[in-house]
C-alpha positions in Angstrom: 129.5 102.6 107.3 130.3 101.5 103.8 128.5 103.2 101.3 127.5 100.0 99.7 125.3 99.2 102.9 123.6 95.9 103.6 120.7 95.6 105.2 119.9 92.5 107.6 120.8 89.9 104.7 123.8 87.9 106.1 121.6 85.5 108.5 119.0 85.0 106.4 117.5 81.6 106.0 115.2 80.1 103.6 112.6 79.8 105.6 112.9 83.8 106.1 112.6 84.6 102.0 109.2 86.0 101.7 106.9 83.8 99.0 106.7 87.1 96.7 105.0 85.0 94.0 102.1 83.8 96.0 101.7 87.8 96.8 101.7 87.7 93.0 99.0 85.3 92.8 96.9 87.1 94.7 96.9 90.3 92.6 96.3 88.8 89.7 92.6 88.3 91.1 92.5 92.3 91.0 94.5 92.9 88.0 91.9 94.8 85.4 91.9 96.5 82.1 92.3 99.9 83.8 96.0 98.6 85.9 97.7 97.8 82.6 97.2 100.9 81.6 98.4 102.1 84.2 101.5 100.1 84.0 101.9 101.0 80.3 101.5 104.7 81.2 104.3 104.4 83.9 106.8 102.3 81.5 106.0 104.9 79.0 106.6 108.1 81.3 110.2 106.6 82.3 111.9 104.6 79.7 110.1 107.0 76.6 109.1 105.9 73.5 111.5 103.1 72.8 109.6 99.8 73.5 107.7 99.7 70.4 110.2 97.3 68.3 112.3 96.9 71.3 114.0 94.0 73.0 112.5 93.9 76.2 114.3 91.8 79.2 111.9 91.4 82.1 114.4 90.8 85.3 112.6 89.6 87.9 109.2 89.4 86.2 107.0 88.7 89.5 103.2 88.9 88.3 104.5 89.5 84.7 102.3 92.7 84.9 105.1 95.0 82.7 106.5 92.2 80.3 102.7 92.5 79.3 103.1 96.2 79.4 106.2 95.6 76.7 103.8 93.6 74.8 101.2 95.6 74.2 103.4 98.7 73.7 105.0 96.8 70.7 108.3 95.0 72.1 109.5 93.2 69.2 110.5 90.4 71.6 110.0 90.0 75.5 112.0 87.9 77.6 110.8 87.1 81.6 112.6 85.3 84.1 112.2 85.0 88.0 113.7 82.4 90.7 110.1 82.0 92.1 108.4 79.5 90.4 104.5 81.3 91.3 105.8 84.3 90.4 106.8 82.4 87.0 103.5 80.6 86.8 101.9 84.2 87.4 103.6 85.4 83.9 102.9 82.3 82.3 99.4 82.8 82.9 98.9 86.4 81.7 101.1 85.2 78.9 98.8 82.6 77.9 95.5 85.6 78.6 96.8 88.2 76.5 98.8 86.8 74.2 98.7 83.0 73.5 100.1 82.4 70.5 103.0 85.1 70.7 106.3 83.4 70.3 107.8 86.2 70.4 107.1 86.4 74.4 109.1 83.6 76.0 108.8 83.0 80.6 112.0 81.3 82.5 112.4 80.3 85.5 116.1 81.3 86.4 118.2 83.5 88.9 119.9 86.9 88.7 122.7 85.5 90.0 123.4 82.6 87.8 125.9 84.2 85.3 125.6 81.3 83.2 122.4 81.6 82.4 122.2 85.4 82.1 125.4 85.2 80.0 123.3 82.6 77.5 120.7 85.4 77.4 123.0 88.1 75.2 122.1 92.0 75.5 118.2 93.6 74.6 117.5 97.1 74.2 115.7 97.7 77.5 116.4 95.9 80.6 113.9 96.0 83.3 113.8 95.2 87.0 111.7 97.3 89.6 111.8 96.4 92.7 114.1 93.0 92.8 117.7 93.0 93.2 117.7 94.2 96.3 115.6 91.0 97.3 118.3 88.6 96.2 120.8 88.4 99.0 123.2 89.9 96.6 122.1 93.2 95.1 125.7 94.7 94.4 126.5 91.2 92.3 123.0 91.5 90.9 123.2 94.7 89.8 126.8 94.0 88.3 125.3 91.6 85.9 122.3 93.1 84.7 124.2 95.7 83.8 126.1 93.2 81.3 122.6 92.6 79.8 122.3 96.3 78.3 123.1 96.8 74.3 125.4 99.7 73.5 122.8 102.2 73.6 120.5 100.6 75.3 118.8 101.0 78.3 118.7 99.8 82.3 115.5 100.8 84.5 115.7 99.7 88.2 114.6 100.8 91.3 116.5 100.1 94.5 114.9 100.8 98.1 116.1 103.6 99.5 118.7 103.6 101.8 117.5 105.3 105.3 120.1 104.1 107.7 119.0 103.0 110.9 115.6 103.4 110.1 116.1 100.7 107.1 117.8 98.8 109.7 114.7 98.3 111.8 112.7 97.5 108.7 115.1 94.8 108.0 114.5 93.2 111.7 110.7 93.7 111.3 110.9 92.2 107.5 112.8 89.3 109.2 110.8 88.3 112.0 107.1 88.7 109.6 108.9 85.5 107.8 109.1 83.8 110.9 105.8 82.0 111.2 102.0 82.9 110.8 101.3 84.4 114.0 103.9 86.9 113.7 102.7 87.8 110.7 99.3 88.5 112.3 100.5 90.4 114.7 102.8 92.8 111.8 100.1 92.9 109.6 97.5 94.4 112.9 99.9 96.7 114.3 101.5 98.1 110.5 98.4 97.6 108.8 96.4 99.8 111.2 99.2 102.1 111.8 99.7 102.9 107.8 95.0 103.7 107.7 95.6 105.7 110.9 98.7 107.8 109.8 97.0 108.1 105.9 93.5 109.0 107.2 95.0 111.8 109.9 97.1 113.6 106.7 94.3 113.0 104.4 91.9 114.8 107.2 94.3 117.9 107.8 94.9 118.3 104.3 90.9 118.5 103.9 91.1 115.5 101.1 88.8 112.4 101.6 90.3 109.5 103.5 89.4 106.7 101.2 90.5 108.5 97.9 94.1 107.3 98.4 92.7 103.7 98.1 90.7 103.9 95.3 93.6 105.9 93.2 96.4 104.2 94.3 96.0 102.1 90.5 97.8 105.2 89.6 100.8 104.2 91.1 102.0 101.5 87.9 98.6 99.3 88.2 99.3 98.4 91.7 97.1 97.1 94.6 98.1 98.9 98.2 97.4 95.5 100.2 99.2 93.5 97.9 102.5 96.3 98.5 102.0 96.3 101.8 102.3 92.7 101.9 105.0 92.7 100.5 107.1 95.6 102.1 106.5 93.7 105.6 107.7 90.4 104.0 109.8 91.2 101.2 113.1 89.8 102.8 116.0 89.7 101.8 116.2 93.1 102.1 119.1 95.6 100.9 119.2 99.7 100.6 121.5 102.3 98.9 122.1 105.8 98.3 121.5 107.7 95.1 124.8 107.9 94.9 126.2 104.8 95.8 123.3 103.5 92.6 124.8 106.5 89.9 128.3 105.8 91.2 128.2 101.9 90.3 126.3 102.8 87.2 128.7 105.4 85.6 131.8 103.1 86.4 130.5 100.6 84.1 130.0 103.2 81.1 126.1 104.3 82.0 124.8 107.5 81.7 121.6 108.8 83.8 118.6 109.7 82.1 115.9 110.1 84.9 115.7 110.0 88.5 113.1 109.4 90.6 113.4 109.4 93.7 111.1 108.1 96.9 111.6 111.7 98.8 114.0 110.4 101.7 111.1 107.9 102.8 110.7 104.5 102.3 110.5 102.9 99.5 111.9 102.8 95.8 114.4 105.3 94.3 113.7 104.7 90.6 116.5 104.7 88.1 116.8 105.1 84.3 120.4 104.7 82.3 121.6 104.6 79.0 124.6 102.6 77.7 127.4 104.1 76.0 128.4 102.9 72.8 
């Protein structure tokens, strides 16, 4: 198996890309004061204290939730950009909450994968995209020209799901048929749904802790709603993987450095990355 492992994305359809913006839409009818803090806190805790007067480039911007973050830390200029046009109309709109009249805040609707337009954008001081490239069909490509968006200096946060093997294979076969009509969905959401309360509540009751605490902290976890990220690990197709090292191998051959890993623990989810440009 290549090390640069795909998962499940060479069929794929259109009609089998998961609607993350409407996902998006949804959690803005939860987003409080209390989840952007959160979401500044977790910016904060990775990147350091480098936003304030930053360029901030917002890849993949989905609710918009962190290009505010940038905002309200101090970015000297934000740029957000998503190929889902809800996902886009959800920044616009806590664009046009928070900050109204900032110019210096700018929404796009655009692909990673159109080099034209990411070439038009020139390089910013932090570049920031959780969570995305490996929902773009292309996250190897993807990844290749974010990169090109860092300043000498500058610096790349990502997170990439981790790559599990045959276990991430089944995900991507389960991710594919949720996209294939309402009634499967159902039926994923019942049987995952119930397994995930089951499975929490059992750990939660050996480990003496109260079942329902995980729910109301899980804010903690960068401002985030656990239905609205179970929604979208079930859906989120296209779906791609890798290995730490197959992520810090790519990274260092186009002159990055690490600065912090954190990493999902073997399980599913996102290994989260933080570079730094050479000069």
């Amino acid at each position: 198996m290549s090390e640069y492992y795909v998962a499940g994305v060479t069929e794929r359809t259109d009609r089998e890309r998961f609607p993350f913006g409407r996902n998006w839409t949804s959690f803005l009818g939860v987003l409080d004061d209390a989840r952007i803090v959160e979401a500044e806190r977790s910016l904060t805790a990775m990147v350091g204290d480098r936003i304030g007067g930053s360029t901030f480039l917002d890849v993949g911007s989905g609710s918009g939730l962190f290009s505010l973050a940038a905002m309200r830390l101090g970015a000297r200029r934000v740029h957000s950009f998503d190929a889902d046009q809800d996902s886009v109309a959800c920044t616009k709109e806590l664009r046009r909450r928070y900050f109204p009249t900032a110019e210096h805040w700018t929404v796009d609707h655009a692909s990673v994968l159109d080099a034209g337009y990411l070439q038009r954008l020139g390089t910013w001081d932090i570049v920031y995209s959780w969570g995305v490239l490996h929902h773009t069909g292309d996250m190897w490509k993807a990844l290749d020209l974010v990169a090109g968006l860092v300043a000498p200096t500058g610096r790349l946060f990502i997170a990439i799901y981790n790559d599990q093997g045959p276990l991430s294979r089944f995900w991507a076969s389960v991710k594919r048929t949720y996209n294939k009509g309402p009634i499967r969905r159902v039926m994923l959401s019942g049987v995952f749904g119930t397994w995930w309360v089951v499975r929490g509540a059992g750990i939660d009751l050996v480990r003496v802790k109260n079942p329902l605490t995980r729910y109301r902290t899980y804010r903690t976890s960068r401002g985030m709603s656990v239905v609205h990220d179970w929604r979208d690990w079930l859906g989120g197709y296209p779906f791609e993987v890798a290995t730490p090292a197959a992520v810090l191998d790519f990274c260092r051959a186009r002159g990055f450095s690490l600065i912090k890993l954190k990493t999902c623990g073997g399980r599913i989810g996102c290994n989260e990355y933080v570079f730094e440009r050479g000069s």
